[in-house]
N, C-alpha and C positions, 0 to 999 in steps of 0.2 A: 738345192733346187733353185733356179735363176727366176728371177723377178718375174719375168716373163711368163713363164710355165706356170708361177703361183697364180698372177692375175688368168690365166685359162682356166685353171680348175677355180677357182672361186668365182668365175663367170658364171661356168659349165653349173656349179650347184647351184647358185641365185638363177638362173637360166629353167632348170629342172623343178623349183620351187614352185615358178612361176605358173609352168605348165601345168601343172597340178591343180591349178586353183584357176587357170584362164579359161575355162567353159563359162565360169560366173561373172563374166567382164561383158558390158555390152557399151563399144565403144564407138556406135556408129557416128555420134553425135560429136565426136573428135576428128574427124575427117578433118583435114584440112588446115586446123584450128594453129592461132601462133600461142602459146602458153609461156607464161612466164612466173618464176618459182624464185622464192626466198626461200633458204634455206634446204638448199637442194644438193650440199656438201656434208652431208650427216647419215644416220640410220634413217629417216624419213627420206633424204634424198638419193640413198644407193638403191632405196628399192623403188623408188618413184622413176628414177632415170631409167630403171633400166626394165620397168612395165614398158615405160614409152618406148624406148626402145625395140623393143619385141612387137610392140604397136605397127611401129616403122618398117618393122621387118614383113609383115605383114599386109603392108600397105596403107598404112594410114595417113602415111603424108602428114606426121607433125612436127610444127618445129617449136625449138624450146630455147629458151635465154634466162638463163640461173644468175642470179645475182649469189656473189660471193664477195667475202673482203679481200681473200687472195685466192684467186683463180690461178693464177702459178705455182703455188706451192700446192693445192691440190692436182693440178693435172699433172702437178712431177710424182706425186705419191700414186696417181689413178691412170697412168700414159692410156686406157683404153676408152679412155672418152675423150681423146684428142684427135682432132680434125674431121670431126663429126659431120656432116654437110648438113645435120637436122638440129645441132644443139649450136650454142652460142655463150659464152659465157660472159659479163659486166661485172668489173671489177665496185666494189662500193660497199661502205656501212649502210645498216638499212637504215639508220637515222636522217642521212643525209644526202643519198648516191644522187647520182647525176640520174636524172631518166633517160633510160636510151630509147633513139628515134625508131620510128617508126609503126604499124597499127600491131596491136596487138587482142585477141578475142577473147582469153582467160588469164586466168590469177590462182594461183595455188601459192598464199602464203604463211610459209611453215617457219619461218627463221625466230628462234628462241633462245640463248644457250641457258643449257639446265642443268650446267658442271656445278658441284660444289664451289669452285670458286665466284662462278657467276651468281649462284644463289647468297652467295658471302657479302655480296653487295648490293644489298635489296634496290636502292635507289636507283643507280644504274640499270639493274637487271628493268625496274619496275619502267624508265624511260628507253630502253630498249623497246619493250614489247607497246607499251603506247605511242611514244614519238616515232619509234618504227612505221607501227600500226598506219597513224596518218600518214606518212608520209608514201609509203606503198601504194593506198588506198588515193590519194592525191596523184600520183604516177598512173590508177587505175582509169581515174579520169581523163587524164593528158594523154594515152593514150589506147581507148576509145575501145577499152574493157567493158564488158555485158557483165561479166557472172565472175563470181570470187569463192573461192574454201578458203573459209579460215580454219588456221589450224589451233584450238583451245587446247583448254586439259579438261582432266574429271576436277581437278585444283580448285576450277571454281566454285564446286560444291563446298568446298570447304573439308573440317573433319565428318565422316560417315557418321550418323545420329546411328547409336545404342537400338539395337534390335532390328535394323534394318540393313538386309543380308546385299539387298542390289541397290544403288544407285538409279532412281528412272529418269528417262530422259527429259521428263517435264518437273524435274523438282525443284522445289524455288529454294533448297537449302543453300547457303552462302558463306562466304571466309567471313572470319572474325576482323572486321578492320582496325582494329588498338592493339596489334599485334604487328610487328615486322616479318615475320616468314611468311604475312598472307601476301609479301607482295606479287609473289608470283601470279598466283590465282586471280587476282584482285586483279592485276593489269591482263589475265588476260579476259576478265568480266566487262574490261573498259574497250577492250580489242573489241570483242562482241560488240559492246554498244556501237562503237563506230561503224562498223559493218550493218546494223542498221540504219544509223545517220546518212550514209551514204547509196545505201539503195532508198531511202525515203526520199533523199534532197536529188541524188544525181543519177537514178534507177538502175544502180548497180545490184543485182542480185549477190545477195551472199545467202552463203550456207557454211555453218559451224559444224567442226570435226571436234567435239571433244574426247579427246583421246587418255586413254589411262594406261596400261603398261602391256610392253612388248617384248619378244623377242625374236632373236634371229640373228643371221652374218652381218655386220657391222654396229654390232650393238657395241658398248665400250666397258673395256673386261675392268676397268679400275674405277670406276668411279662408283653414285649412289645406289645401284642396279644392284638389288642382290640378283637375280637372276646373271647377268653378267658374273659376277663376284663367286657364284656358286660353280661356273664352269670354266674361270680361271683355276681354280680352286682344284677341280676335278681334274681339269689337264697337267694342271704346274705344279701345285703343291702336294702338303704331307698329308694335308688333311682337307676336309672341306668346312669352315668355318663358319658359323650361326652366330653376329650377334643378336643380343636381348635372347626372349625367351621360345622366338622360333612361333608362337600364336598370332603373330597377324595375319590376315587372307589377301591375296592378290590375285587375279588374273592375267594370266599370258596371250595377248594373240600375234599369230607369224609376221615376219615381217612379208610374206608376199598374200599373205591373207588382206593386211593391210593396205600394202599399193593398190591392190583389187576394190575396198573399200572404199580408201582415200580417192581413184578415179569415178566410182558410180556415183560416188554421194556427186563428185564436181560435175558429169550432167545430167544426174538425176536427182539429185537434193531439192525439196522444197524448198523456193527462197523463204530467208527469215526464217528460216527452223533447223535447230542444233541437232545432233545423234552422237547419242553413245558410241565412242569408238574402241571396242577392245574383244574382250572373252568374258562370258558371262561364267565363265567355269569355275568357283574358287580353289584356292589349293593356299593352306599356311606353309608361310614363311618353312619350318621347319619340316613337314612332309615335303616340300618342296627340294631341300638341301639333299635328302633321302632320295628322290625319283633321280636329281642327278647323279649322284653316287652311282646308284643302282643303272642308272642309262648308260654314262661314261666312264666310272670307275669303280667299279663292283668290291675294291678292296679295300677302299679307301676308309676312312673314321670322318664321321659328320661330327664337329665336337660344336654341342650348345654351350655358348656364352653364360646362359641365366635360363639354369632348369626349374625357375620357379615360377609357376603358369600363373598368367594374369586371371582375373574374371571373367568365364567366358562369354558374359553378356558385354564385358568392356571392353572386348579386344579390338585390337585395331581393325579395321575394313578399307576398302578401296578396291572393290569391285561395282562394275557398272551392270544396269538392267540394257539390253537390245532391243526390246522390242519394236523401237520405232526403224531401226535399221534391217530387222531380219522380215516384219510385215510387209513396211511398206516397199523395202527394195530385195530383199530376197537376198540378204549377206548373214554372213554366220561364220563364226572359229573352225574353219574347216580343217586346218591341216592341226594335226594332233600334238600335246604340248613334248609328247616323246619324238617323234618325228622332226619337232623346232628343235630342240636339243641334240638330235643327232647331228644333223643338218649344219646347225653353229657350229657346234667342235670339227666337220668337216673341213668347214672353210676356214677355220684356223688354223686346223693343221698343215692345209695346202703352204704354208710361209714357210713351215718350220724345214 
């Protein structure tokens, strides 16, 4: 199948995803608007581009400028987002980019990397996400940004305390700072602060996405994502692989559940206040390995790394509570964790 043909069907399903979940989108309040995104070259940015997108299509007359480090070697991997007349792409590290001219009315920034390797190098990773932080948020100033989403984690929280099944969204539990893997989290608590330093000193509205796990088409089939992992797994290999002992709980939400999300919190989010961003639905690690099988490869062998069950009051968690997001704005896990699942292995297979 030629390059071409793959990027149409893997449009065609992110396209159809979309639809599905676009009655919940009210996006009067983007009319017109110039948007500028970090980190808009990832799974947060294929499904974000291409909400707007379909915006456009629609009529909504927006235009968009993504800050990337290479904008060339993504648009030779992506040729359908070249010569866009509504998007625009700036080459630059977020630590240091140049700001490009011109006014611009919002900020969606999402740029983190969250590879093993980047997490390998806490320090780095940790002046990424804060020196970043300001320096976007300084750009937001310069030029003559209202209102910002920042994009967090649930990371902030820290590890999930013992008997408490959801995560809420006003909970003051925090990372362990004497510890190096909190720096992820850690910086992006400091992300958060500045985001209110900045609407306090220079009345930039912000509002916090913090987000906890996904999936979907451009999720990444190798890296820390068992989700990912569980449906390389089911397409390419012999087996579908568990490691540890398969008891920890996590939730899935889509990735165009998500765009949907990601857009209403940016104009509809109360400034100064964060929302849970994910699936309140939990599912362990290892039922999870099994739904795959059973969705994409019905013959396959789930093999547990460590059939010996942790405590069930000590197992791992990392699921969020919704509430402030499904009350006050009307979002929810809509599209179904087997329908995500189908959906991904579609669009994978459109390559092959």
């Amino acid at each position: 199948m030629s390059a071409y043909r793959s990027n149409l069907i893997q449009s065609d399903i992110v396209e159809s995803s979309l639809a599905s979940v676009w009655p919940h989108l009210d996006a009067r309040a983007l009319h017109g608007k110039h948007i500028f995104i970090t980190g808009g070259t990832g799974f947060f940015g294929l499904w974000l581009l291409s909400a707007l997108s379909r915006l456009n299509c629609d009529g909504t007359n927006i235009t968009v400028t993504v800050l990337s480090r290479d904008p060339v070697r993504f648009l030779s991997h992506n040729p359908h987002w070249k010569n866009l007349p509504w998007l625009s792409f700036t080459a630059g590290n977020v630590r240091d980019f140049v700001f490009p001219s011109g006014h611009f009315d919002m900020l969606i920034h999402a740029a983190t990397e969250t590879t093993l390797a980047a997490h390998a190098q806490v320090i780095n990773m940790f002046d990424d996400i804060v020196l970043g932080s300001r320096r976007v948020l300084d750009f937001a100033v310069n030029a003559g940004i209202t209102r910002t989403l920042l994009i967090s984690s649930g990371a902030v929280f820290g590890p999930q305390p013992v008997g408490l099944s959801h995560i809420p969204d006003d909970a003051t539990i925090a990372c362990r700072t004497n510890i190096a893997s909190s720096a992820y989290g850690e910086g992006k608590r400091v992300m958060e602060m500045l985001g209110s330093l900045y609407q306090h000193d220079a009345g930039i509205e912000s509002i916090v996405a913090r987000c906890f796990a996904f999936v979907g088409p451009g999720l990444p089939l190798d890296g820390h994502f068992a989700i990912g992992n569980f449906i390389r797994d089911a397409l390419f290999a012999d087996e579908i692989h568990v490691k540890g002992d398969g008891t920890a709980l996590r939730s899935y939400l889509y990735g165009a559940d998500l765009a949907v999300w990601l857009l209403n919190l940016l104009v509809k989010g109360q400034p100064g206040t964060s929302y849970n961003v994910g699936s309140d639905q939990a599912i362990s690690i290892g039922d999870l390995a099994f739904l795959v099988r059973d969705v994409l490869a019905p013959n396959k062998v789930v093999q547990i790394q460590n059939r010996l069950l942790e405590n069930e009051r000590a197992r791992n968690r990392y699921v969020p509570a919704i509430e402030r997001a499904k009350t006050g704005l009307g979002l929810n896990a809509w599209t179904s964790l087997e329908e995500s699942l189908c959906q991904s292995a579609s669009f994978i297979r459109a390559v092959e």
